[in-house]
N, C-alpha and C positions, 0 to 999 in steps of 0.2 A: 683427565684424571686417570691413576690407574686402575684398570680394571676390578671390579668386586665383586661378591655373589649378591645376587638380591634379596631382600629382605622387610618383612613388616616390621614397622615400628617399633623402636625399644628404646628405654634411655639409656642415656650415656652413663658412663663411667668416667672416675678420675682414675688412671694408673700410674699419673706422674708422682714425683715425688713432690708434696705440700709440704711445707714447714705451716707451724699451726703460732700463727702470731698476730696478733693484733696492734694492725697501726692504726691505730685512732690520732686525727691530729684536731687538735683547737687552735682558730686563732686567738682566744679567748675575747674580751673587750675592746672591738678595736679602736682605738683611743687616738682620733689624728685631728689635725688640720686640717679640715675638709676644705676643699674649693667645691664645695654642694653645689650644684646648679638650682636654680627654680626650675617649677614647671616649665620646660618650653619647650618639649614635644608637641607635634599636631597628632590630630585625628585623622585617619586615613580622610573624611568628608573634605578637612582644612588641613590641609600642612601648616608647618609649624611658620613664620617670616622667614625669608634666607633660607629655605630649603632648594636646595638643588635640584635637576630635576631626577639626576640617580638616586635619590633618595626615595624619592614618592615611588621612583620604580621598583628598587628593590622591596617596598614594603605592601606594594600594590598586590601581589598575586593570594597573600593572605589576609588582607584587610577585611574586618568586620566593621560597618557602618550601620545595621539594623539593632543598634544595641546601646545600651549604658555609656555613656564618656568617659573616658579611662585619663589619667595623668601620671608620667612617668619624671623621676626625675634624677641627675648622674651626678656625680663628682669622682676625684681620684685624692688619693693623699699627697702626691707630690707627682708634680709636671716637669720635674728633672730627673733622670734618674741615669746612672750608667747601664749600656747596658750590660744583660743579663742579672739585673736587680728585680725581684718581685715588686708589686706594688698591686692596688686595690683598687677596683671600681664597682662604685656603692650608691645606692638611691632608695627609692623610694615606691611602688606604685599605688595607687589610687582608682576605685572604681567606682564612678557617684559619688566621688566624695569622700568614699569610705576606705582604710586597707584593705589592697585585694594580699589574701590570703593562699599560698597553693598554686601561684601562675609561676609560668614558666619565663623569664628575662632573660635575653640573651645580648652579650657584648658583641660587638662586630667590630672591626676594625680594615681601613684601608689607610696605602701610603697616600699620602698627603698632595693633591693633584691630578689623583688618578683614580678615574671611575673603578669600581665594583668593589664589593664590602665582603668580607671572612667572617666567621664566627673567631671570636679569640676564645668565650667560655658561656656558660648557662649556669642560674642559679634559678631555685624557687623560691618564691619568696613566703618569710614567713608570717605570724600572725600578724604583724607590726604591716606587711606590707615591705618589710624590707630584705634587699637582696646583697652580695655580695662578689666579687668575679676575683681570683687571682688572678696575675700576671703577669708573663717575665716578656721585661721588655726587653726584643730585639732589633727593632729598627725607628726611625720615625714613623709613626702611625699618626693617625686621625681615628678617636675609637667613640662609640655611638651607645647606647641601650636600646633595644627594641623589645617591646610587647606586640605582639602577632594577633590578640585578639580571642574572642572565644564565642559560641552563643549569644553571651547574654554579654558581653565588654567590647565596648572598639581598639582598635591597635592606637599603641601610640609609639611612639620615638621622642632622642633626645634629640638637642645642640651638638655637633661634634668638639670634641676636645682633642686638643694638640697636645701630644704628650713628648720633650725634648731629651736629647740624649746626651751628655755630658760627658770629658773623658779627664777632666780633674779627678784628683786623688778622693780615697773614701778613707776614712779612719771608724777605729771604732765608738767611739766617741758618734759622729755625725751619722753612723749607720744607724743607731740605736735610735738615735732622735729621728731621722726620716722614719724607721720601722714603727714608730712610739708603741702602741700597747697591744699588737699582734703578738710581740717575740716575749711579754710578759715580763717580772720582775728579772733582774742579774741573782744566780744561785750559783754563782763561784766570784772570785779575781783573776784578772788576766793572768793568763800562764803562759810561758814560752815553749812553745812547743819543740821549734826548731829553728835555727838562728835567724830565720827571717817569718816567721808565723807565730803571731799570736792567739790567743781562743779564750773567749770567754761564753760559760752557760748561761744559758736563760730559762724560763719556765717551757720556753716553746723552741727548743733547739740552742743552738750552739752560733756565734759569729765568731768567724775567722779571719782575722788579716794578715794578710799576704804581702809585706815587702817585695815590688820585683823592680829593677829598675832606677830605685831609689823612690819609689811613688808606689800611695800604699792601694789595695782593693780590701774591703771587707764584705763575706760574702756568708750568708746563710744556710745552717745545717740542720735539715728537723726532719721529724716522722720516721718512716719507717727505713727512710735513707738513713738516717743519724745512726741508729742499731746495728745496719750492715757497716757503715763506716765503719766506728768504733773498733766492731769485732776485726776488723782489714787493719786495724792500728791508726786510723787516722792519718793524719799530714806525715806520720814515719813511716808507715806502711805505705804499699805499692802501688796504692795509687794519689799518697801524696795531698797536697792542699787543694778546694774545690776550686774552679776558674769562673766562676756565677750561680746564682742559684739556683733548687730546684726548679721544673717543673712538672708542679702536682695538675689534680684534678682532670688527670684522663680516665679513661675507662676503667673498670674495676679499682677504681682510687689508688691509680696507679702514679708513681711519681720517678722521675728521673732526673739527675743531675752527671754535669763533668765535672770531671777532675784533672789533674797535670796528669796522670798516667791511663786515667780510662773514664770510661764511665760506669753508676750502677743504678740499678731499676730495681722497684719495688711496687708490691700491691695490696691491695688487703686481702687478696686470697691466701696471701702467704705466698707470692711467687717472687723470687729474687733472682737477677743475676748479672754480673760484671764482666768487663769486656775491655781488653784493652784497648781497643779502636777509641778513636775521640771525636769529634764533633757530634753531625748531626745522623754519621752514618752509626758512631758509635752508641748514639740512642736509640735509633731504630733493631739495631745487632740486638744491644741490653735487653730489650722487649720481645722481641724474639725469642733469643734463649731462655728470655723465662717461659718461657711459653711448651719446652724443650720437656716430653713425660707426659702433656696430656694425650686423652685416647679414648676414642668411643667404642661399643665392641655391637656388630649386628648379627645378626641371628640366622640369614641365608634363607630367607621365606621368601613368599610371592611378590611381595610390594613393592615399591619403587628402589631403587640404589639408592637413592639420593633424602630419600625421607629418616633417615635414622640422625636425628639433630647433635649436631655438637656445639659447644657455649657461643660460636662466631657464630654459626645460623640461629641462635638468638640473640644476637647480637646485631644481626642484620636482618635480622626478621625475614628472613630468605631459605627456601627450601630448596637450596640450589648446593652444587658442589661446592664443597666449603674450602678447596685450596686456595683459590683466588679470593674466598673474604675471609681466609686467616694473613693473606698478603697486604690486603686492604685494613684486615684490623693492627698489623704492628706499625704502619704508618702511622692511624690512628691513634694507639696507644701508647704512642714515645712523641707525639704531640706534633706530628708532620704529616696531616691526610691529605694537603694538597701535591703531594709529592707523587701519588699512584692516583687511579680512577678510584672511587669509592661506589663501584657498579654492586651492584646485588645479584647478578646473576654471569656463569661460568662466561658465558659467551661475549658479554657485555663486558665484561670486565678484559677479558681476553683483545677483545678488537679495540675496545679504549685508551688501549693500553699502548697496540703496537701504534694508532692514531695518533694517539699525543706527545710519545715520547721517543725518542731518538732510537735506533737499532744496530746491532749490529754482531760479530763472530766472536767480538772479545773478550774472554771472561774480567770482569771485574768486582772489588769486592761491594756489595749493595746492588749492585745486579738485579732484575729478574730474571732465570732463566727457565724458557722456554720447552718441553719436549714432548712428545706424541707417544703412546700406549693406545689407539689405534690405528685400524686399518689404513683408514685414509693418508695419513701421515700429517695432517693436521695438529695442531700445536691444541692438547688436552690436559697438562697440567702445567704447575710454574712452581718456582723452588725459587727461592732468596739466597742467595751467594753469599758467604761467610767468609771465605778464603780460597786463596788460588796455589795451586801447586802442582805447577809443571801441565802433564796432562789429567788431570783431575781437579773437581771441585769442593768443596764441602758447601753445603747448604743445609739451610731449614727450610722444611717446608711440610703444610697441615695434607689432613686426608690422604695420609701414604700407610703404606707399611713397610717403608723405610727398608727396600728391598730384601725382604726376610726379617729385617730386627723385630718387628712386631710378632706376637702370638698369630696362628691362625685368628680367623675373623674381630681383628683388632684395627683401627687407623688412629691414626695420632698424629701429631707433631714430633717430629726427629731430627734430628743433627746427623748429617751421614755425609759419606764420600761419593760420587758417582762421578764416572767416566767422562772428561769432557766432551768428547764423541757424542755423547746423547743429545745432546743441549740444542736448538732447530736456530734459536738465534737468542742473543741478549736484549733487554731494552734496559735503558738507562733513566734512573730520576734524576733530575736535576737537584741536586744536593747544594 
């Protein structure tokens, strides 16, 4: 990290710039054809029949067996879907009997044949006992519910469900009926946007199709992306018709989506911003930049450097240098945290990093780069790579002060230029 003065504990400050908006999104009633499952999760005591044995593993290290029998149970609205289509998976749980109320569900998913399981999302459930998970499908998966368990409940799990990927045409018409009553009543008629994009509103966003090819995609636009759209002009503005749907329900209910010219992120703090990079680097960039104004400010007293919290060390519940879990949190929060270590502390994150992933002199854009402020010449902070030009880089990156740009006793998140000379070496995510 760079050097600081030390200092007792104070709160943070925002000095970013906040837009003050509220995206509140409903899915309102969601109104499908459920493929519901029954009961047929086991109890950590009994697995469920046809449990494998990576199942019982992965749910082994949290199981509660001293407790109430618990029953969970999963369906999704549709087992075809193109990808980058949303879809829903939704159940039930049960403790004695009764709705459990207030627990935590979590979705997991793996590819199909191959040991060890992801989280794809988490809901709580509510008084009903019931949960629900969005999610945009990207690949064949195999996806699960698990309940972990508690004092007084045992864990339970589902069945897995195959969920298939399709590359037949979507019209709007047949999007509508797979979405059924998520996207809510039609409140316009199709309108021609532009000679190959149509758009029709709904109570709950916007569906767009997109003629490419002579084969159509329709694809969904809502929350607090939809507002940013809008105002960017839509499918005529710069960045154009979206290429898949959001994905919401990251951290600070942040959500992102691509477009044909970029992507744009959004949260409920009010953080936005677009980028015209695209895929998956270009939602990691989006998250970033929003990220671009915040700023802690410490007081230069006796106490630790490192205890003056910023939103990421509450975020990671870590009292640790925060550059490396603001790196760790835009992976997180543009919906890619397998992509970096998700370490909670400077050092750990630092050596899991150069461990896991590839290295090497070359700047590239999505980068982490590497460099030392001190003595030793050991590698002390990491900055993300936005752009490459010539010999210089532009990055983001948390707990700086953004070589002067900040006020005396200010650190933040910055966008800046620095020398590629500085840099000790790159490591590469596998994107």
């Amino acid at each position: 990290m760079e050097p600081v003065p030390m200092r007792q504990p104070g709160p943070p400050i925002d000095l970013g710039r906040i837009r003050a908006r509220t995206l509140r999104r409903r899915l309102g009633g969601l109104l499908v054809v459920a493929l519901a499952l029954p009961a047929g999760g086991g109890v950590a005591a009994a697995a469920a029949p046809g449990t494998r044995p990576e199942l019982a593993t992965e749910a082994a290290p949290n199981v509660v067996t001293a407790a109430a029998p618990s029953a969970l149970t999963a369906g999704v609205h549709d087992r075809r879907l193109r990808k980058g289509e949303t879809f829903w998976m939704f159940g039930r749980l049960t403790v004695g009997g009764s709705p459990a109320r207030g627990r935590e569900v979590v979705v997991q998913r793996k590819r199909m044949n191959e040991p060890g399981w992801s989280t794809a999302g988490a809901d709580t459930t509510n008084r009903s006992g019931r949960y629900s998970v969005r999610i945009r499908a990207g690949a064949v998966y195999e996806y699960r519910a698990l309940y972990r368990g508690s004092a007084t409940a045992r864990s339970s799990w589902t069945p897995r469900i195959g969920v298939r990927l399709i590359t037949t045409g979507r019209s709007m018409t047949s999007r509508a009926e797979q979405m059924g009553g998520a996207i809510g009543r039609p409140t316009s008629g199709l309108r021609q946007v532009t000679r190959s994009v149509v758009s029709r509103s709904y109570q709950e966003g916007i569906l767009v199709k997109v003629m490419r090819s002579g084969r159509a995609r329709t694809w969904w636009v809502h929350g607090g992306v939809l507002g940013e759209y809008r105002e960017r002009g839509g499918a005529r503005g710069r960045l154009g018709a979206p290429v898949m749907d959001p994905l919401c329900g990251l951290p600070r209910g942040g959500c992102v989506q691509r477009f044909e010219g970029g992507v744009l992120y959004t949260n409920t703090d009010g953080d936005e911003a677009l980028t015209g990079l695209t895929g998956v680097r270009g939602e990691v960039v989006a998250a970033a930049r929003s990220q671009v104004g915040y700023a802690v400010r410490y007081d230069g007293g006796n106490g630790s450097r490192y205890d003056w919290y910023s939103k990421y060390n509450v975020w990671a519940r870590s009292n640790a240098p925060w550059c490396g879990l603001f790196q760790s949190w835009i992976f997180k929060g543009s919906g890619h945290s397998t992509l970096v270590p998700q370490s909670t502390t400077w050092g750990a994150y630092r050596d899991a990093v150069r461990r896991t992933r590839p290295t090497g002199s070359t700047p590239r854009v999505g980068a982490l780069a590497f460099v030392s402020y001190i003595a030793s010449g050991e590698a002390s902070h990491t900055m993300f790579v936005v752009q490459v030009d010539g010999s210089r880089i532009k990055v983001i990156d948390g707990n700086t002060g953004g070589g002067g740009t900040l006020p005396a006793g200010v650190r933040g998140v910055v966008e800046h230029w620095v020398p590629e000379s500085q840099v000790l070496y790159y490591a590469y995510p596998r994107y």
